[in-house]
N, CA, C and O atoms as a Tripos MOL2 file, in Angstrom:
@<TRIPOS>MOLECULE
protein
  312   311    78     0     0
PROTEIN
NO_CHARGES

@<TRIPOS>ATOM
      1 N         114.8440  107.5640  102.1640 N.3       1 UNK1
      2 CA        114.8000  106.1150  102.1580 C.3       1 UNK1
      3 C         113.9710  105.6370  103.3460 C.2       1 UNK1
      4 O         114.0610  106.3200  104.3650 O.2       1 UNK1
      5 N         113.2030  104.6020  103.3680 N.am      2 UNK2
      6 CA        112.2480  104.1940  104.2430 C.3       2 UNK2
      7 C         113.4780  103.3870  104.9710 C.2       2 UNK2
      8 O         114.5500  103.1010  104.4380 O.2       2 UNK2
      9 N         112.9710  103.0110  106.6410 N.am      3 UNK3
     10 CA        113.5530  102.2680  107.2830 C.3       3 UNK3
     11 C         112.5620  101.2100  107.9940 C.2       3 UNK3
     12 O         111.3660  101.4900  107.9150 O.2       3 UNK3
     13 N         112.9120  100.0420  108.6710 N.am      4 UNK4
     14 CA        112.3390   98.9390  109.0950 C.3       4 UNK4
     15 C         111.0330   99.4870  109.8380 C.2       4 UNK4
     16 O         109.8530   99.1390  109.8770 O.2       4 UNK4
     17 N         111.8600  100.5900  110.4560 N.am      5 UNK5
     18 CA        110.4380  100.8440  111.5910 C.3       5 UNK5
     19 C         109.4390  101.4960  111.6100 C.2       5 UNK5
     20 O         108.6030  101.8280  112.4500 O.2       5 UNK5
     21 N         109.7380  101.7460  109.8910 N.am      6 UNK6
     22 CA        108.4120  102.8910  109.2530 C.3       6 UNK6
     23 C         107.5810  102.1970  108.4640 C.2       6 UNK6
     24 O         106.8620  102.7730  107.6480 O.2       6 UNK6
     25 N         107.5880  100.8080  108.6270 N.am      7 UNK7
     26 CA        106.7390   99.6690  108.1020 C.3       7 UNK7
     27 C         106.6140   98.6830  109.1910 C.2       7 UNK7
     28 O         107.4180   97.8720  109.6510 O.2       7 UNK7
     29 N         105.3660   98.9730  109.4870 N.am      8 UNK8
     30 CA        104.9120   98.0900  111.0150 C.3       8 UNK8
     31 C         104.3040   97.2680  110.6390 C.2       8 UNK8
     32 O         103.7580   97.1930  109.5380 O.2       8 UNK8
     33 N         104.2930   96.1330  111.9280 N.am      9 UNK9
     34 CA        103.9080   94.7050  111.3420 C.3       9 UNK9
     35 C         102.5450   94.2140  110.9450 C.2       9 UNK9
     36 O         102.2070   93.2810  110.2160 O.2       9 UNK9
     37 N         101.6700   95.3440  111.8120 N.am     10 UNK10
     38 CA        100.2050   95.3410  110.8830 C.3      10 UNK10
     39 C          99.4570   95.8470  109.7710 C.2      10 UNK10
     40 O          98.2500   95.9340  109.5470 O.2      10 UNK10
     41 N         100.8330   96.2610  108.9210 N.am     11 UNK11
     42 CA        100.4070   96.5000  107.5480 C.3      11 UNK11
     43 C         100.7370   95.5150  106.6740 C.2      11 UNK11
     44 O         101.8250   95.0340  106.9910 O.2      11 UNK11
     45 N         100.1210   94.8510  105.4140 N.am     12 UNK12
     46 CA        100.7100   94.2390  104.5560 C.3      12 UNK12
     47 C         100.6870   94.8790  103.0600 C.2      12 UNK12
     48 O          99.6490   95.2700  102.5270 O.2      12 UNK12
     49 N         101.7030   94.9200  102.5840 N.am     13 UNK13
     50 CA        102.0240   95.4890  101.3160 C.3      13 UNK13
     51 C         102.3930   94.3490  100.2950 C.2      13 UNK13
     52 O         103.2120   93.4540  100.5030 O.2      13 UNK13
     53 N         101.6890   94.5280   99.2220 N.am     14 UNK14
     54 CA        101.8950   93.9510   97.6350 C.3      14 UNK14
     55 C         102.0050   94.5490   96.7510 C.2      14 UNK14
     56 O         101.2150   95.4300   96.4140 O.2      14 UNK14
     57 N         103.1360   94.1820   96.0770 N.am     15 UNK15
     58 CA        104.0330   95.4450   95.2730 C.3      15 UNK15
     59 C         103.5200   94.2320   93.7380 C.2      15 UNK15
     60 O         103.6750   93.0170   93.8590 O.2      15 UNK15
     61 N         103.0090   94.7760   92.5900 N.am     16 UNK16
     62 CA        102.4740   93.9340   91.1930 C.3      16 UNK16
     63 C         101.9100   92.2060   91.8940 C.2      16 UNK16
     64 O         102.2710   91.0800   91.5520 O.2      16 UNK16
     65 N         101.1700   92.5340   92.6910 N.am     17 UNK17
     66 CA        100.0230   91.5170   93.5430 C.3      17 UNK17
     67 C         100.9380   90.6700   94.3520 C.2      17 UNK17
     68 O         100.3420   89.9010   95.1070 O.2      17 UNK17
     69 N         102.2840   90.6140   94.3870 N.am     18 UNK18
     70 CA        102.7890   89.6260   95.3380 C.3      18 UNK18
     71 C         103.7310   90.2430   96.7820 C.2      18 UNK18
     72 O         104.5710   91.1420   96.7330 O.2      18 UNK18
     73 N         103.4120   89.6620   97.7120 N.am     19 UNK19
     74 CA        103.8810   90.2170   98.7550 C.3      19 UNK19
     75 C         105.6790   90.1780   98.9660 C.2      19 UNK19
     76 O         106.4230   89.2130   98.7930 O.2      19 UNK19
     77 N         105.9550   91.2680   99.3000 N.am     20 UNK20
     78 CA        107.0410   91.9420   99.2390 C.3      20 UNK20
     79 C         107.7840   92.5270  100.8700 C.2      20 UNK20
     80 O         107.2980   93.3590  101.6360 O.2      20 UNK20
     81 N         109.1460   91.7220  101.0260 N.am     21 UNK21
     82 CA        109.6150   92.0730  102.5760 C.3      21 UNK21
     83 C         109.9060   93.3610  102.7080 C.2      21 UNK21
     84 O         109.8340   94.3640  101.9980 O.2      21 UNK21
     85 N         110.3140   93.0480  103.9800 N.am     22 UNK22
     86 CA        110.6840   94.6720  104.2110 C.3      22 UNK22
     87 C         111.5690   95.3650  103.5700 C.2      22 UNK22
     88 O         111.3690   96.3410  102.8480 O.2      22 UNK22
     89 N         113.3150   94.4680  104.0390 N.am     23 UNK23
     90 CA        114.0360   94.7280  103.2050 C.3      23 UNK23
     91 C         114.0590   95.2000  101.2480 C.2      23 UNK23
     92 O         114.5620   96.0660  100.5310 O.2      23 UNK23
     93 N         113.3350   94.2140  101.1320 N.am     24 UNK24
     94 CA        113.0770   95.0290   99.2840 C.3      24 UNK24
     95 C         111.9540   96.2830   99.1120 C.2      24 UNK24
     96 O         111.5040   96.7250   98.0550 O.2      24 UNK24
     97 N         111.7040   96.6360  100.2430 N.am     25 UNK25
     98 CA        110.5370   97.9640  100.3600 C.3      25 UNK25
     99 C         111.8990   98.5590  100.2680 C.2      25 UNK25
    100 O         112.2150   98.9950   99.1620 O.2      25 UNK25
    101 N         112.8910   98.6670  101.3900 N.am     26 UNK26
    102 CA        113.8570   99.4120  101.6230 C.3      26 UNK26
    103 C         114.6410   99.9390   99.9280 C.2      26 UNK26
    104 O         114.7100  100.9730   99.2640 O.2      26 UNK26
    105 N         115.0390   98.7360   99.8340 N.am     27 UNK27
    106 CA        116.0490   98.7770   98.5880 C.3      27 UNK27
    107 C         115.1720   99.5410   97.4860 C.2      27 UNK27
    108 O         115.7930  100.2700   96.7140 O.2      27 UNK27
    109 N         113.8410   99.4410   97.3530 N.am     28 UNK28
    110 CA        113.5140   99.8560   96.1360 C.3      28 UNK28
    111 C         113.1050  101.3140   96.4600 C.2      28 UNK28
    112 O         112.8560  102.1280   95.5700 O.2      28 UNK28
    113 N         113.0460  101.6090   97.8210 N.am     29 UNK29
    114 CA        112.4950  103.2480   98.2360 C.3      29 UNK29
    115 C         114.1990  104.1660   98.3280 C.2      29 UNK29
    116 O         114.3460  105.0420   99.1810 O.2      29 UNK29
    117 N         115.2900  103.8250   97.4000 N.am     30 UNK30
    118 CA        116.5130  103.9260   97.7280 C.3      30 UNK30
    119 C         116.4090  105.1520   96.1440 C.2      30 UNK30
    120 O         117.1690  106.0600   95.8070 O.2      30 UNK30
    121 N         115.4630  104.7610   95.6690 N.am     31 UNK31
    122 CA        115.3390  105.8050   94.2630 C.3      31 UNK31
    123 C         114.4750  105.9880   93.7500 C.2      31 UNK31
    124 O         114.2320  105.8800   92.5480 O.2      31 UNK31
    125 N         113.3550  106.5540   95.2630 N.am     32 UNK32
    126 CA        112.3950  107.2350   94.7780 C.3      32 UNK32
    127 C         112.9290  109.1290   95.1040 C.2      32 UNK32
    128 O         114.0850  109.4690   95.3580 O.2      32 UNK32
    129 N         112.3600  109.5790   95.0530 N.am     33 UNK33
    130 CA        112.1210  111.3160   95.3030 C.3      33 UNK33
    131 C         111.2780  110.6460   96.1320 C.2      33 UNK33
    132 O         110.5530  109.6590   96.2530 O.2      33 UNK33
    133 N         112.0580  112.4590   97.0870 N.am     34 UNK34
    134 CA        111.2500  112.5910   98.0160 C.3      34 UNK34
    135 C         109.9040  113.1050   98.3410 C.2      34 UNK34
    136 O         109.4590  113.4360   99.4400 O.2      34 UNK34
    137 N         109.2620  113.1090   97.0190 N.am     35 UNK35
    138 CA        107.8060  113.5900   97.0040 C.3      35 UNK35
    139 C         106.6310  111.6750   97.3470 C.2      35 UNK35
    140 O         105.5170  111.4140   97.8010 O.2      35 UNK35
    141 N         107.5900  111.0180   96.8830 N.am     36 UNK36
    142 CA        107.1530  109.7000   96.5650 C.3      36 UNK36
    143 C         107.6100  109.1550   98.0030 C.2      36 UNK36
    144 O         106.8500  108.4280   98.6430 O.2      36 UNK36
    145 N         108.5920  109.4420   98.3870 N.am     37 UNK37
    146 CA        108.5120  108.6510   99.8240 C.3      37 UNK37
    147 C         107.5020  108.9460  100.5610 C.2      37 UNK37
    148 O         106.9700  108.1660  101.3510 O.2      37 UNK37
    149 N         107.2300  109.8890  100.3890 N.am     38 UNK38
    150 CA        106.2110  110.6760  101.8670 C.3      38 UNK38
    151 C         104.7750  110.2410  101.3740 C.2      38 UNK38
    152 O         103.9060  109.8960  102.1740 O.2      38 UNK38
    153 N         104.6010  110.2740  100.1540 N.am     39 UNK39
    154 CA        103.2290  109.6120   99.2330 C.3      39 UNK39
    155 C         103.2200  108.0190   99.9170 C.2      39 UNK39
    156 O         102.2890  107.4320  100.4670 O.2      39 UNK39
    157 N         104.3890  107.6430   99.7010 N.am     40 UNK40
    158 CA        103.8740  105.7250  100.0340 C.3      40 UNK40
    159 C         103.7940  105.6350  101.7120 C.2      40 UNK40
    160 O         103.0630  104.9080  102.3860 O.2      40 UNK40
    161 N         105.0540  106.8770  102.2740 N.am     41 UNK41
    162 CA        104.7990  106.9770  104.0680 C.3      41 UNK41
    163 C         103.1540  107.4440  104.3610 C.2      41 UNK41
    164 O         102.7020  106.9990  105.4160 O.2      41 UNK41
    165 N         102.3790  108.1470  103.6760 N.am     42 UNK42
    166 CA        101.2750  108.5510  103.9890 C.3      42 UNK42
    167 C         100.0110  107.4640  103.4950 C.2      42 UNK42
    168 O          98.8270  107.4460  103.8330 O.2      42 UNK42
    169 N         100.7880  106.5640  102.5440 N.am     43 UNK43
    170 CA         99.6430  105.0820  101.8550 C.3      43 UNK43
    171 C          99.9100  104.3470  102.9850 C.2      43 UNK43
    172 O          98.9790  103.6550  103.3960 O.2      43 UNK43
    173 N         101.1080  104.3180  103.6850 N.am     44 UNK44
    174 CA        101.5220  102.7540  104.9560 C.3      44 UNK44
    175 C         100.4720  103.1830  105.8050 C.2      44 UNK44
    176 O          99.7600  102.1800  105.8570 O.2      44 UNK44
    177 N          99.8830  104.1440  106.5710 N.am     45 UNK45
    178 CA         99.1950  104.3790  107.5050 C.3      45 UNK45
    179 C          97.2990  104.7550  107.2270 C.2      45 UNK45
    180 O          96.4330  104.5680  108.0810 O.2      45 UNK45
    181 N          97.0770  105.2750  105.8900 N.am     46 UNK46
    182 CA         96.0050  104.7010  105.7510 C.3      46 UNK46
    183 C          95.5620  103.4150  104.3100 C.2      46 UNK46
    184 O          94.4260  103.1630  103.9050 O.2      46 UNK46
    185 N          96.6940  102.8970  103.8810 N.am     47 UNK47
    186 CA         96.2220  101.7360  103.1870 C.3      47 UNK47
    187 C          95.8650  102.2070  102.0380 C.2      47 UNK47
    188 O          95.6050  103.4060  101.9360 O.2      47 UNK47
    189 N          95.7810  101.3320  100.9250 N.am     48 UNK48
    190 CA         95.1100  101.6430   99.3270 C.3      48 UNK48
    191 C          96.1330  101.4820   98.4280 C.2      48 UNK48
    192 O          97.3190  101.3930   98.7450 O.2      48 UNK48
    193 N          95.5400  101.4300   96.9090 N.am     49 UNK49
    194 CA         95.9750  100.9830   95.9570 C.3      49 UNK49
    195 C          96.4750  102.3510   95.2560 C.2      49 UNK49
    196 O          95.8430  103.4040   95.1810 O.2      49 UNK49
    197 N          98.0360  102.0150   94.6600 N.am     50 UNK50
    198 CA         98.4140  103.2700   94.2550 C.3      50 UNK50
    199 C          99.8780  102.6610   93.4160 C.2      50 UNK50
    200 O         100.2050  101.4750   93.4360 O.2      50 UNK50
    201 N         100.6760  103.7990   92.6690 N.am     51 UNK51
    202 CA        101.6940  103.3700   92.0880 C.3      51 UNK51
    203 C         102.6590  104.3770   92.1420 C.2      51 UNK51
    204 O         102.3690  105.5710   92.2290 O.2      51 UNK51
    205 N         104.0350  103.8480   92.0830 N.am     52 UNK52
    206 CA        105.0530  104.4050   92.1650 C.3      52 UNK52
    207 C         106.1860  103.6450   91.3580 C.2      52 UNK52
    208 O         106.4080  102.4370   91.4460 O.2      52 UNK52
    209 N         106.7340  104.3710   90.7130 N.am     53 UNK53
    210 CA        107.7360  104.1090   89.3960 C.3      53 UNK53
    211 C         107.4560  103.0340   88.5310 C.2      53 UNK53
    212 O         108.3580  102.3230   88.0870 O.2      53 UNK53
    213 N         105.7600  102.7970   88.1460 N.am     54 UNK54
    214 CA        105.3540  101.9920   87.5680 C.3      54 UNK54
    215 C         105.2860  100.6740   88.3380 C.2      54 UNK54
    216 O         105.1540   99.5250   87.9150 O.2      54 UNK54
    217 N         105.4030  101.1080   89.4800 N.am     55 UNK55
    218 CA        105.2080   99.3940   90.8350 C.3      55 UNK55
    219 C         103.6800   99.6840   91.1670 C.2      55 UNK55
    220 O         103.2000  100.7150   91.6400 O.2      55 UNK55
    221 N         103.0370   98.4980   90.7920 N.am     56 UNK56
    222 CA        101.8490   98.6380   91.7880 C.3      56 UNK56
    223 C         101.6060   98.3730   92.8750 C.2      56 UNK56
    224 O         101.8270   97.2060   93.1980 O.2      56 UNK56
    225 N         101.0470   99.3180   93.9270 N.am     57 UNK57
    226 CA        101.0440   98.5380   95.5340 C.3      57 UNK57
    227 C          99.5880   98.9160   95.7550 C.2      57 UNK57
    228 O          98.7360   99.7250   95.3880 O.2      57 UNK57
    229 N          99.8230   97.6470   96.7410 N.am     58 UNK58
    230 CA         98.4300   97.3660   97.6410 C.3      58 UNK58
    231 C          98.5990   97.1360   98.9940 C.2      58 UNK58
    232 O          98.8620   96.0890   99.5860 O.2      58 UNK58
    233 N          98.4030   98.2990   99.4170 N.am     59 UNK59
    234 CA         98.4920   98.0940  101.1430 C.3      59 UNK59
    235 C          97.2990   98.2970  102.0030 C.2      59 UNK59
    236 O          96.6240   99.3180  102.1390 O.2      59 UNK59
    237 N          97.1880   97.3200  102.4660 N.am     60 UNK60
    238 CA         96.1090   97.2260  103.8020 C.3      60 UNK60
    239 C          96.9080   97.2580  105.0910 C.2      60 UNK60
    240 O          98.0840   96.9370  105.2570 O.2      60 UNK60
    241 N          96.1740   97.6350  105.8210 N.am     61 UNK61
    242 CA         96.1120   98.4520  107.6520 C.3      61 UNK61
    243 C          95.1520   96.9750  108.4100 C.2      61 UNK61
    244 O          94.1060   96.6130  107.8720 O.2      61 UNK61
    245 N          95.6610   96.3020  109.5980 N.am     62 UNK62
    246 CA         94.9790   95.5800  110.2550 C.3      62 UNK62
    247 C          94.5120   96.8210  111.6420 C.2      62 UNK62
    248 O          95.2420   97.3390  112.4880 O.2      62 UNK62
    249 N          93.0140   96.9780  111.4010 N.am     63 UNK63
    250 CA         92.9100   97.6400  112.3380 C.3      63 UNK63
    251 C          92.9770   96.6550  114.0720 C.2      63 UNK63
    252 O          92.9900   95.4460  114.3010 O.2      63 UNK63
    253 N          93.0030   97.6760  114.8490 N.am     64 UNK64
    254 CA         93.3380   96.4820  115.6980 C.3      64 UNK64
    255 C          92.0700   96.9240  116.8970 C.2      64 UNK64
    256 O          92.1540   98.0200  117.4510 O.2      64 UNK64
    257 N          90.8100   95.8830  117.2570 N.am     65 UNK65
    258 CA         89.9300   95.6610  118.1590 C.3      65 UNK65
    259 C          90.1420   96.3690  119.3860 C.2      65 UNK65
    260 O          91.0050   96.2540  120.2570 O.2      65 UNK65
    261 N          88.5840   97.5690  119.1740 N.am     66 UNK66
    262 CA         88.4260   98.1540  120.1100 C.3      66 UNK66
    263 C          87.4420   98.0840  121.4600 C.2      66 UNK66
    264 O          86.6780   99.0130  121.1990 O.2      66 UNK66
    265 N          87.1530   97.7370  122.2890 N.am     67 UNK67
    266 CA         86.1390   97.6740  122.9900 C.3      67 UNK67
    267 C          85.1990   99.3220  123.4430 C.2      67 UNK67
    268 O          85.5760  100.4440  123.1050 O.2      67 UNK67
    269 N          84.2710   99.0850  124.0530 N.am     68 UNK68
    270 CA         83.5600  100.4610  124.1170 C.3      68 UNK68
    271 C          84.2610  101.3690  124.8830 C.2      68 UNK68
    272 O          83.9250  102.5400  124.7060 O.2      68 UNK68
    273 N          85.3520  101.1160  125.8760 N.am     69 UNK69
    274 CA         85.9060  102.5380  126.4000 C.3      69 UNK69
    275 C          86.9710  102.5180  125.4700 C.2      69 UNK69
    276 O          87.3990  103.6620  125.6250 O.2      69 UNK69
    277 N          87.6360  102.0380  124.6730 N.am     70 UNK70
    278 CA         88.6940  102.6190  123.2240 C.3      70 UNK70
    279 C          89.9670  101.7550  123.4460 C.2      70 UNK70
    280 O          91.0250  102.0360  122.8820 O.2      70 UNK70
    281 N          89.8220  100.6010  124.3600 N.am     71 UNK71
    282 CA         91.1210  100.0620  124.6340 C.3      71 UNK71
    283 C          90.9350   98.8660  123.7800 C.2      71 UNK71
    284 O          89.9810   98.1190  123.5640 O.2      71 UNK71
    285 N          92.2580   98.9340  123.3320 N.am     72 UNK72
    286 CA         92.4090   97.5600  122.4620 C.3      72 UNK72
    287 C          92.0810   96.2930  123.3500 C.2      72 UNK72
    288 O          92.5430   95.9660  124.4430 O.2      72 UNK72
    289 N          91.0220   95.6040  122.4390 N.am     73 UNK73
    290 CA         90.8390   94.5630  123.2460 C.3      73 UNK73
    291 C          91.6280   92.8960  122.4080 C.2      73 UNK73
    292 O          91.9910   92.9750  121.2350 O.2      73 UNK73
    293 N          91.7360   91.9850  122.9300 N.am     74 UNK74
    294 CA         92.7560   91.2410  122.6280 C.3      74 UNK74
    295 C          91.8100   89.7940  122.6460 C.2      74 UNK74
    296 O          91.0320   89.6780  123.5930 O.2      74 UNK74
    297 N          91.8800   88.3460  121.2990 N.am     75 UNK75
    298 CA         91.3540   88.0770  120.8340 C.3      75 UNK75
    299 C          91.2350   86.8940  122.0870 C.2      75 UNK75
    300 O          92.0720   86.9270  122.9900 O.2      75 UNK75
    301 N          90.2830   85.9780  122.0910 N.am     76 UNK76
    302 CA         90.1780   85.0790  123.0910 C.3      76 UNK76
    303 C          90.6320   83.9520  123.1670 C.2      76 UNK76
    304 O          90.1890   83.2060  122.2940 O.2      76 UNK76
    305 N          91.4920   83.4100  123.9970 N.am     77 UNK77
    306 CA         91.9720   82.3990  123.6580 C.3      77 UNK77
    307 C          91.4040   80.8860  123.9720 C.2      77 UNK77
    308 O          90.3780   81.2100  124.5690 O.2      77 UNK77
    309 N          91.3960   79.7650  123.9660 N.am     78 UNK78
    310 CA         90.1860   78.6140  124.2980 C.3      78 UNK78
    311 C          91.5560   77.6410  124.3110 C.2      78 UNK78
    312 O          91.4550   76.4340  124.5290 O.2      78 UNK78
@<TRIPOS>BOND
     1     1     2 1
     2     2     3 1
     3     3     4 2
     4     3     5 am
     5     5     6 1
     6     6     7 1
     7     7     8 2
     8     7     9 am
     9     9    10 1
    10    10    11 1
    11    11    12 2
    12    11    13 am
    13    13    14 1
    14    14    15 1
    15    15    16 2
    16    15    17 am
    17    17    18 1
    18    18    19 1
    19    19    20 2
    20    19    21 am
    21    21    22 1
    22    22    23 1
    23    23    24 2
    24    23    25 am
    25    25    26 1
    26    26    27 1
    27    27    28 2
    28    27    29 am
    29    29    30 1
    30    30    31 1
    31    31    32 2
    32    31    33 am
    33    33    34 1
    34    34    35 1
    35    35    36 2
    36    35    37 am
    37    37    38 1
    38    38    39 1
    39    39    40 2
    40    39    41 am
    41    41    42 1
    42    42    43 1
    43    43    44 2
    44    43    45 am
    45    45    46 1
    46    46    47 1
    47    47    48 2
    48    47    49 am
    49    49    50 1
    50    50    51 1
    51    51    52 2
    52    51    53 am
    53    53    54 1
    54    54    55 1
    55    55    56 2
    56    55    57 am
    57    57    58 1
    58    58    59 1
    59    59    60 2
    60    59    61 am
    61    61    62 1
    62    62    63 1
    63    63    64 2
    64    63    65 am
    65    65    66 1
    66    66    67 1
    67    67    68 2
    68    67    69 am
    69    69    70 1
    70    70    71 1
    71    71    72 2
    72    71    73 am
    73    73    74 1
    74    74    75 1
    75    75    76 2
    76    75    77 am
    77    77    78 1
    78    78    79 1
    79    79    80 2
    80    79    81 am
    81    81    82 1
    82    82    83 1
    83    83    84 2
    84    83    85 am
    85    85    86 1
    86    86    87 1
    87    87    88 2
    88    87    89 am
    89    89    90 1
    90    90    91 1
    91    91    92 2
    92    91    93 am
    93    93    94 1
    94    94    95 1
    95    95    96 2
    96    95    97 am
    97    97    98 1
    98    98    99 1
    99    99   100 2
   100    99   101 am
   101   101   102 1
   102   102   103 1
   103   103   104 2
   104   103   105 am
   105   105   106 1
   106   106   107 1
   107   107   108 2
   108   107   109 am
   109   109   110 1
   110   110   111 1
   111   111   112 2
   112   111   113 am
   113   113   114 1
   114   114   115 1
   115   115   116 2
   116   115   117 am
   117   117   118 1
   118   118   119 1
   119   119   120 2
   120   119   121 am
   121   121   122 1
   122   122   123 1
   123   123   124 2
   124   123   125 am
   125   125   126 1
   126   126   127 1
   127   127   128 2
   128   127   129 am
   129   129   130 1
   130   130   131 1
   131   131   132 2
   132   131   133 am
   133   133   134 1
   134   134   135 1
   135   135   136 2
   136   135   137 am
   137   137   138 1
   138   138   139 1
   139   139   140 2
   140   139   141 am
   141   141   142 1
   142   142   143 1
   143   143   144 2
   144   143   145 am
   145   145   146 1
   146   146   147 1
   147   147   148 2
   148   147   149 am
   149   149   150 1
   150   150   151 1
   151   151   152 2
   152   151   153 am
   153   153   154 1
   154   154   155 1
   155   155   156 2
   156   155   157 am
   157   157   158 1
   158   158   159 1
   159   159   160 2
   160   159   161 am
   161   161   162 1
   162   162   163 1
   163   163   164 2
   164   163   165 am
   165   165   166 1
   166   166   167 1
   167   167   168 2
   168   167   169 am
   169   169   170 1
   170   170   171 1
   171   171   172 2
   172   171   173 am
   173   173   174 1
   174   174   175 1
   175   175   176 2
   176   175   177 am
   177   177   178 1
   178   178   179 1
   179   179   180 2
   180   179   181 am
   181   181   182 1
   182   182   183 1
   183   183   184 2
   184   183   185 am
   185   185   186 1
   186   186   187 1
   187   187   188 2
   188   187   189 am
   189   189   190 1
   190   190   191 1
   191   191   192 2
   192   191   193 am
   193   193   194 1
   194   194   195 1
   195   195   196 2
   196   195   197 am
   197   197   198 1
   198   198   199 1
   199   199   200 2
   200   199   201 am
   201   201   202 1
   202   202   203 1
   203   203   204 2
   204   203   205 am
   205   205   206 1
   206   206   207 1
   207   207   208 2
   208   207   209 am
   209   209   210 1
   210   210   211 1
   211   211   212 2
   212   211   213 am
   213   213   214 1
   214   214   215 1
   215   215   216 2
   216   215   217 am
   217   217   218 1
   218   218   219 1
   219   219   220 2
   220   219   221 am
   221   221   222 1
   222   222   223 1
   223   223   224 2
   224   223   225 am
   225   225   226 1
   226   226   227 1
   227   227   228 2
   228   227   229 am
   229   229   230 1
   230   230   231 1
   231   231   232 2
   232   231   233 am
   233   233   234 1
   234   234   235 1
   235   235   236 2
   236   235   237 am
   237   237   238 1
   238   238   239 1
   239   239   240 2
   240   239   241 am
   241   241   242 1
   242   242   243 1
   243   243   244 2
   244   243   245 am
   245   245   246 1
   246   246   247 1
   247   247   248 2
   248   247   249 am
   249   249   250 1
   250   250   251 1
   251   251   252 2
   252   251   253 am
   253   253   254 1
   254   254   255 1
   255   255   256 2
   256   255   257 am
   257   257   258 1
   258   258   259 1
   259   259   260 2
   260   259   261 am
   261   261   262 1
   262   262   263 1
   263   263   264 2
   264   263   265 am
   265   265   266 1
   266   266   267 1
   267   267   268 2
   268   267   269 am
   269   269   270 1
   270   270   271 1
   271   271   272 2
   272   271   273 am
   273   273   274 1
   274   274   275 1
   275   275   276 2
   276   275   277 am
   277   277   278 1
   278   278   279 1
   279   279   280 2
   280   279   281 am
   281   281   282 1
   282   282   283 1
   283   283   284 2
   284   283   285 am
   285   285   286 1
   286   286   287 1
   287   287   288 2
   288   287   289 am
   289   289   290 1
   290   290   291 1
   291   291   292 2
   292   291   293 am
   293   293   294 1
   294   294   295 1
   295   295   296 2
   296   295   297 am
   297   297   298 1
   298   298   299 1
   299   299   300 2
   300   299   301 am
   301   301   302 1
   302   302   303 1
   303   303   304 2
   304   303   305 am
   305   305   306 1
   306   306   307 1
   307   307   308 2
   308   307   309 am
   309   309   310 1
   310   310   311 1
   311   311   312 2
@<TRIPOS>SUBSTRUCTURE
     1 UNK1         2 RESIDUE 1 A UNK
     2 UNK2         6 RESIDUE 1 A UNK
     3 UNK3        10 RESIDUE 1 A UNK
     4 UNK4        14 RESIDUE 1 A UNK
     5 UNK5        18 RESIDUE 1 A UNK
     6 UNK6        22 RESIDUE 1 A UNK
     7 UNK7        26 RESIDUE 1 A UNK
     8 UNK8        30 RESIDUE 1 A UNK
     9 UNK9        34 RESIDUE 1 A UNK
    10 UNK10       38 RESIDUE 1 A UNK
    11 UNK11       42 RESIDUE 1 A UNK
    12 UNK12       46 RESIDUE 1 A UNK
    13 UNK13       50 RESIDUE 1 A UNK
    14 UNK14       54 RESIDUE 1 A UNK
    15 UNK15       58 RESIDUE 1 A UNK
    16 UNK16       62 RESIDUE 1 A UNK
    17 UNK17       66 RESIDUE 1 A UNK
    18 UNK18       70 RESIDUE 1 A UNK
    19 UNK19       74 RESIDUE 1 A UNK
    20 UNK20       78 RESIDUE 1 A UNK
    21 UNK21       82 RESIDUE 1 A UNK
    22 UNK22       86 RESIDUE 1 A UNK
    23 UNK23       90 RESIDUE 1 A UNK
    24 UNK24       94 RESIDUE 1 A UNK
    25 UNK25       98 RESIDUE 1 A UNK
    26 UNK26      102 RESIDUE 1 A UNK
    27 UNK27      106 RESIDUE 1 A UNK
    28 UNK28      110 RESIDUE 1 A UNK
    29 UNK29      114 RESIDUE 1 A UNK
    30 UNK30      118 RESIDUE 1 A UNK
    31 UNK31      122 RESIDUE 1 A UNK
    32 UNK32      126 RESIDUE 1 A UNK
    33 UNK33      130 RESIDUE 1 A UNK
    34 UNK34      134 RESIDUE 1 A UNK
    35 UNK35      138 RESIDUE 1 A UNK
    36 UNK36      142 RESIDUE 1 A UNK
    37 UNK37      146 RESIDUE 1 A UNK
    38 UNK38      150 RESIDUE 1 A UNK
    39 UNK39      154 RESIDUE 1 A UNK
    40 UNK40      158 RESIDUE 1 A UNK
    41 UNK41      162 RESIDUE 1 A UNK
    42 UNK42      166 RESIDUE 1 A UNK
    43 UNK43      170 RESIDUE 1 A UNK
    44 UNK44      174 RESIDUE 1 A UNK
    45 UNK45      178 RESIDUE 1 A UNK
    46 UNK46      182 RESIDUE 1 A UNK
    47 UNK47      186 RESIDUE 1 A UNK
    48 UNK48      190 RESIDUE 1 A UNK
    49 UNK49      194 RESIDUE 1 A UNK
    50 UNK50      198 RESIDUE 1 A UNK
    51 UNK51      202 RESIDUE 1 A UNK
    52 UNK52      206 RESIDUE 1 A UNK
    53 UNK53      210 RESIDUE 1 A UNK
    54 UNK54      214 RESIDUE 1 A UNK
    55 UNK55      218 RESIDUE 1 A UNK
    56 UNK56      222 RESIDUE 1 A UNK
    57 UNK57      226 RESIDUE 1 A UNK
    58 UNK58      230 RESIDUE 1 A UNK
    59 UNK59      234 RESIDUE 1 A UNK
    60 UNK60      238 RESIDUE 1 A UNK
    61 UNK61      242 RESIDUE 1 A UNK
    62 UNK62      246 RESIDUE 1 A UNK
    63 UNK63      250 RESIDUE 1 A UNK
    64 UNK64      254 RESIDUE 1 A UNK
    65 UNK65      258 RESIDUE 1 A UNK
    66 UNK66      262 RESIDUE 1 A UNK
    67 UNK67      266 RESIDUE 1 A UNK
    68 UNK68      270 RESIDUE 1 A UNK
    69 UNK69      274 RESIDUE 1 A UNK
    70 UNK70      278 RESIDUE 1 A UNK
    71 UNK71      282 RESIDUE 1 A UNK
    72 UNK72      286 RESIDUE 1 A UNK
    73 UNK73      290 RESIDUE 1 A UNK
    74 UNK74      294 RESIDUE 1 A UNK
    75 UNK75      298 RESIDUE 1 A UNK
    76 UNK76      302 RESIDUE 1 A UNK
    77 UNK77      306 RESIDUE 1 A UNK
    78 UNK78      310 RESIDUE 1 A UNK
């Protein structure tokens, strides 16, 4: 079963095109196999379109801004 903290806040997931909380990620990863958890744990981290028990998901990854020595750089504020 997936838990809160294995869905981080810079991913967004859409389960049949509409966005879907955490909690009902939870509840519905309550009866998958465990071949399928580790399939959608391995879609949360690089993103893409895929299906599981006839659910369609769409998950995108916000990558997060790097500057040239590799440190996240942080957006500007005005």
């Amino acid at each position: 079963m997936l838990s809160k903290q294995s869905i981080r806040s810079e991913v967004q997931v859409l389960a049949n095109g509409e966005p879907i909380s955490k909690e009902e990620l939870i509840t519905m990863s309550e009866t998958w196999s465990e071949n399928q958890e580790v399939f959608f744990r391995k879609m949360l981290k690089q993103g893409g379109k895929f299906k599981v028990n006839n659910v369609s998901f769409h998950i995108t990854t916000v990558e997060k801004l790097r500057d040239q020595k590799g440190d996240i750089s942080l957006p500007l504020k005005s």
